[in-house]
Structure formats: structure tokens, C-alpha cells
C-alpha positions as CSV (number, residue, x, y, z in Angstrom):
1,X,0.0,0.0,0.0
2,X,1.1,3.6,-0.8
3,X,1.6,5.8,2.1
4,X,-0.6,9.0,1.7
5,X,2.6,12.2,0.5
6,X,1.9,13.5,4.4
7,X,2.4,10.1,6.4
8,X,5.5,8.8,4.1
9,X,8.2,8.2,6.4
10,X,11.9,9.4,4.6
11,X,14.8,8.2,5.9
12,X,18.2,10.0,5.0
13,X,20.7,8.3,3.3
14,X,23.6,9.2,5.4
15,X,23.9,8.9,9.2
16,X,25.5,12.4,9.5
17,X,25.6,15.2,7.2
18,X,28.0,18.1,7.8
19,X,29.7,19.0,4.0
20,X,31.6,22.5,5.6
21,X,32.9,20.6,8.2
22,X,33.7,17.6,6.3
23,X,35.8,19.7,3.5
24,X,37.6,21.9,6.5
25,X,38.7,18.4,8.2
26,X,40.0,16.9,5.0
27,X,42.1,20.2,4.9
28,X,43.0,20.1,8.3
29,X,43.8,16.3,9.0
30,X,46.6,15.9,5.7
31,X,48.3,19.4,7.3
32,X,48.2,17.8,10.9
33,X,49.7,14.9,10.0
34,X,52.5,16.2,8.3
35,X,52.8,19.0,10.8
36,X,51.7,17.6,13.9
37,X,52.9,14.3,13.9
38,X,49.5,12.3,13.7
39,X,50.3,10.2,11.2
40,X,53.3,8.7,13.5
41,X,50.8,7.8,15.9
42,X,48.5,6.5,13.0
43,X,51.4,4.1,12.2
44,X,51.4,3.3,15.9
45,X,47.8,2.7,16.5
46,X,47.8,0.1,13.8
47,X,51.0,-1.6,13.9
48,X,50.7,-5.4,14.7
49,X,47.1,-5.9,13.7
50,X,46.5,-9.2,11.5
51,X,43.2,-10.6,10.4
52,X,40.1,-8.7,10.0
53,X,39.5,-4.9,10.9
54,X,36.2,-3.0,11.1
55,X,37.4,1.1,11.2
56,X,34.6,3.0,12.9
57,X,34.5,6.7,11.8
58,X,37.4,6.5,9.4
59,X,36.8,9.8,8.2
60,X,38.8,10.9,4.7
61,X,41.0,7.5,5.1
62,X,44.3,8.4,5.9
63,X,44.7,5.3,8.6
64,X,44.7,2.8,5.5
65,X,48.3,3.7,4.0
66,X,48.9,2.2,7.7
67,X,47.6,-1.2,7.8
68,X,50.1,-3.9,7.9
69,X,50.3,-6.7,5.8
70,X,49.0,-9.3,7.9
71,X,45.5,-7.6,7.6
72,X,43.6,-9.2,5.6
73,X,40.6,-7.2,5.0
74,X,39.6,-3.8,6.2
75,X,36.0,-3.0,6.6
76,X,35.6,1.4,6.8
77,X,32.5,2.5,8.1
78,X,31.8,6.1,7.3
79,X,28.6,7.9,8.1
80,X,29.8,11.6,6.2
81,X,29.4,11.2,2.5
82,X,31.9,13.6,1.6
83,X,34.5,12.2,4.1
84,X,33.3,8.6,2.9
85,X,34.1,9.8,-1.1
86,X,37.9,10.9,-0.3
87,X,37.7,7.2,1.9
88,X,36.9,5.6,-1.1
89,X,39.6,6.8,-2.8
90,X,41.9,6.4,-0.2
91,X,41.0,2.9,-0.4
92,X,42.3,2.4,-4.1
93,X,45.5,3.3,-2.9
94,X,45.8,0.9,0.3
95,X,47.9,-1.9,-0.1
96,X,45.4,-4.3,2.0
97,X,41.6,-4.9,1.2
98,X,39.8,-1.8,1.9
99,X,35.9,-1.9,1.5
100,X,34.1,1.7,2.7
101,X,30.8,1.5,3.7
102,X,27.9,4.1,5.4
103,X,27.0,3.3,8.9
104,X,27.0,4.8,12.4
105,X,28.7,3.8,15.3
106,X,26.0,3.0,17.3
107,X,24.3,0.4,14.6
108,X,27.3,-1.2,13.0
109,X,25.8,-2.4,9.8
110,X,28.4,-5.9,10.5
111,X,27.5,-9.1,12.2
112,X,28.7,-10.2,15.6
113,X,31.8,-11.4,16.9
114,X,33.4,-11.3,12.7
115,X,36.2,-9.0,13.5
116,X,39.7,-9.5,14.9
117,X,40.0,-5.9,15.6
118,X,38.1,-2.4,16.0
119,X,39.8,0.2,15.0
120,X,38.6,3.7,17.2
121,X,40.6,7.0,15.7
122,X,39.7,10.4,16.8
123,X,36.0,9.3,16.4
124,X,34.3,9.0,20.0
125,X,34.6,12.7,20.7
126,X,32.0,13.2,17.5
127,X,29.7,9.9,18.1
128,X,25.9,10.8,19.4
129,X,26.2,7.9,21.8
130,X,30.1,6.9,23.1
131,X,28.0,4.0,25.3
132,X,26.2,2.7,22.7
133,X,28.7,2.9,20.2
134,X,31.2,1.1,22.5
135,X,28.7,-1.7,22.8
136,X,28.5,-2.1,19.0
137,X,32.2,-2.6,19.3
138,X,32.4,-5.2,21.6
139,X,29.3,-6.9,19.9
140,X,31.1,-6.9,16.6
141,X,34.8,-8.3,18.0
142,X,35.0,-12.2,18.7
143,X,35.8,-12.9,22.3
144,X,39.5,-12.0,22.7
145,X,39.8,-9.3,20.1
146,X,41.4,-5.9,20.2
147,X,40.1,-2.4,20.5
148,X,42.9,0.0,19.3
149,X,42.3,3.7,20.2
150,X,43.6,6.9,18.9
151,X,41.3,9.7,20.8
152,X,41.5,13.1,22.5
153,X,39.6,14.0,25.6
154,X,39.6,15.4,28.6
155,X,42.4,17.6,30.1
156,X,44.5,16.7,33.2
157,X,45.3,20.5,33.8
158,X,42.0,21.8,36.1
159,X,41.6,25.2,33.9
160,X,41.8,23.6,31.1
161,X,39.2,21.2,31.9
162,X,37.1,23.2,32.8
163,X,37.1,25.4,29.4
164,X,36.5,22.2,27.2
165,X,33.1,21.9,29.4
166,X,32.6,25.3,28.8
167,X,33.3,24.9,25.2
168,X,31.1,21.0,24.8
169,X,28.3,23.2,26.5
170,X,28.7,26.1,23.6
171,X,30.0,26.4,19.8
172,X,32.5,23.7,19.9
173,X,30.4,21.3,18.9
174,X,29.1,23.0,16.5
175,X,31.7,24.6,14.2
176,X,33.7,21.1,14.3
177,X,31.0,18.3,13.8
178,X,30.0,17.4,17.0
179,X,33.1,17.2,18.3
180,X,33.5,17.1,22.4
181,X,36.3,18.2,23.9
182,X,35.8,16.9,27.7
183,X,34.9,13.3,27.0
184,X,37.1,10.8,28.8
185,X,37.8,7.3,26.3
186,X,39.4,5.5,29.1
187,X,36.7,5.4,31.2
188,X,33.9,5.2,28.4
189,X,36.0,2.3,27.2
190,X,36.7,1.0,31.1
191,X,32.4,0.9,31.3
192,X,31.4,-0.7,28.6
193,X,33.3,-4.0,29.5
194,X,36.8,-4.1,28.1
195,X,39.9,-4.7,29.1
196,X,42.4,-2.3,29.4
197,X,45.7,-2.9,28.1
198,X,48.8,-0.6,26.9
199,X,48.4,2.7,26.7
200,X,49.8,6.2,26.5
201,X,48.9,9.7,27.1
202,X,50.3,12.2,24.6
203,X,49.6,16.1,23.2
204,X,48.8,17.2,19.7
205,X,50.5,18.7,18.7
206,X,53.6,17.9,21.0
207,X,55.0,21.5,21.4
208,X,52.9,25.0,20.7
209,X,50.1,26.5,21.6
210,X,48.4,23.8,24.1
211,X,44.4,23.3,22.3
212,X,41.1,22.1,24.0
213,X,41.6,18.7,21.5
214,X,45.3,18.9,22.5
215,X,45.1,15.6,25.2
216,X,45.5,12.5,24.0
217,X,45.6,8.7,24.5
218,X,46.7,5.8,22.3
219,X,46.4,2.2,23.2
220,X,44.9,-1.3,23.0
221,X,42.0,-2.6,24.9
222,X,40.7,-6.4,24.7
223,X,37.0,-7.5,24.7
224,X,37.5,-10.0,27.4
225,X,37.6,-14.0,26.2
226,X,34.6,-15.4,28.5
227,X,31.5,-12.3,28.6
């Protein structure tokens, strides 16, 4: 049966939508890491990994010149269309199987317990849900696998703390996509069940002018064996 034009219920083909944003942070990401050493800690985050990879939020895909070898396959999920169009071509040029698809972190369009690995970089500051979208994580990783994390968050200093909840409360979020400065990933990751493992606290960039998104933490995290 056709729906009568007033009760026909549209739903949008992309998760998120933010096109200015989207083309300032393709800019902005290839200057930072050339500039401000990210894509050292890209080659970081990923070193080691082997098997299969879901990358939540991989943005304009410059984590898949990354990958090693021993990955077989690299499933992208990418809820921004434009970001997701540079991904896709980013994924030509990966020397491991890259497929990009739309989704959103908190309904991974993937089945349970298929990957190896999650893949988390600078994502869960933007994500509508960080509890939710952890969940879909450690739904998606078989019992043992990894959670590797490349996020920025919360500020050790007090002032400084204090100004990214200023800033969450006000126009950070919405000049740069969502983004929250004051999250904390350690303990979002601590509650939704995994196990903590290495891990390092860092600033981008690592010298300058000290940033609201400035804090850091890379590391590894395990969904645990027996849930």
C-alpha cells in the first residue's frame, strides 16, 4: 500500500551530514599529520594488527596507508558522504583490502563477533552515543579481540578542563562536527566492559600552543575472552 505524500516516512541516506565541516577536516587532518605528527601515531595505533578490521568513523581514510600486511581485510564505516568519497579513494590506494561503507557507530551495519579488531581514531569525541557505540564494538569483536584507540579527551590540567566543558556546552560542537572536547575514552571504554591494556597519554600537537583537543591517549584494549 502507498503511504498517503503527508504520512510517508523518509529516511536519509547518510547517518551524519556536515559537508563544511567535512571539507575543512579533510584540509586540516593531511596538514596535521604532516605537521603535527599524527600520522606517527597513525602508524602506531595500527602496527601489529592481522586478520580482519572494522574502522569505525574512518573519516577521509588516511589510517589505511597504515595497515600492515597481515591484515587481511579492512572493513571502513563512514557515516559523512563527503568524508566517505575521499575514503573511497583512499582505499584504491591501500595496499590491503579496503571496502568503505555508510553506517553509524551505534548500529554497525556488520555481524557479531566477525572481526579480529576495532579500529577507534579520533571518532568517539564526534559519536551521538560513546556508550552505545562502545557496545556495538564489543558486539562486533570475537571474544578475545582488540580495541585500538587513537582519541583526545579530557584535560588533566583543572583550567583547562574546565574550558572544554565550557566549550562542549557552547559552539564547539558546532563549528567542528560534533566534536566534544571533555569526553574521557578511558573510562567510556573501562564501562562498557573491556579490558584495558597498553596505553599512552600524549599532546597534539607535541609542542605550541596547548588546544582544547590537544590531550590525547593511544592504546589497545581487549574484549574479554569469556562475557
Amino acid at each position: 500500500m502507498v503511504r498517503p505524500r503527508s504520512q510517508r516516512v523518509r529516511i536519509p541516506h547518510d547517518a551524519v551530514h556536515h559537508p563544511l565541516f567535512a571539507r575543512f577536516y579533510a584540509r586540516q587532518s593531511v596538514f596535521a599529520d604532516l605537521h603535527a605528527g599524527i600520522a606517527a601515531h597513525r602508524k602506531e595505533l595500527l602496527a601489529g594488527l592481522s586478520g580482519r578490521v572494522l574502522e569505525v568513523g574512518a573519516g577521509n581514510g588516511l589510517n589505511f596507508a597504515y595497515y600492515p600486511s597481515a591484515v587481511s581485510e579492512v572493513v571502513a564505516i563512514e557515516p559523512e558522504r563527503t568524508l566517505r568519497e575521499l575514503a573511497l579513494r583512499a582505499a584504491v590506494r591501500a595496499e590491503v583490502p579496503v571496502d568503505v561503507v555508510p553506517g553509524a557507530a551505534e548500529a554497525l551495519p556488520v555481524k557479531s563477533e566477525a572481526y579480529d579488531a576495532v579500529v577507534f581514531s579520533l571518532v568517539l569525541c564526534t559519536v551521538r552515543n560513546v556508550e552505545r557505540a562502545l557496545a556495538e564494538a564489543r558486539r562486533v569483536l570475537r571474544p578475545g579481540g582488540e580495541l585500538r584507540f587513537f582519541e583526545h579527551g579530557r584535560d588533566e590540567g583543572r583550567w583547562m578542563a574546565r574550558s572544554q566543558r565550557a566549550l562542549d556546552r557552547t559552539v564547539w560542537p558546532l563549528l567542528f562536527g560534533n566534536c566534544h572536547t571533555s569526553r574521557d575514552p578511558l573510562a567510556a571504554i573501562t564501562a562498557a566492559g573491556f579490558a584495558l591494556g597498553p596505553y599512552r597519554r600524549l599532546n597534539v600537537p607535541e609542542k605550541g600552543i596547548r588546544l582544547p583537543s590537544s590531550a590525547c591517549v593511544l592504546g589497545t584494549a581487549r574484549r574479554p575472552d569469556a562475557d
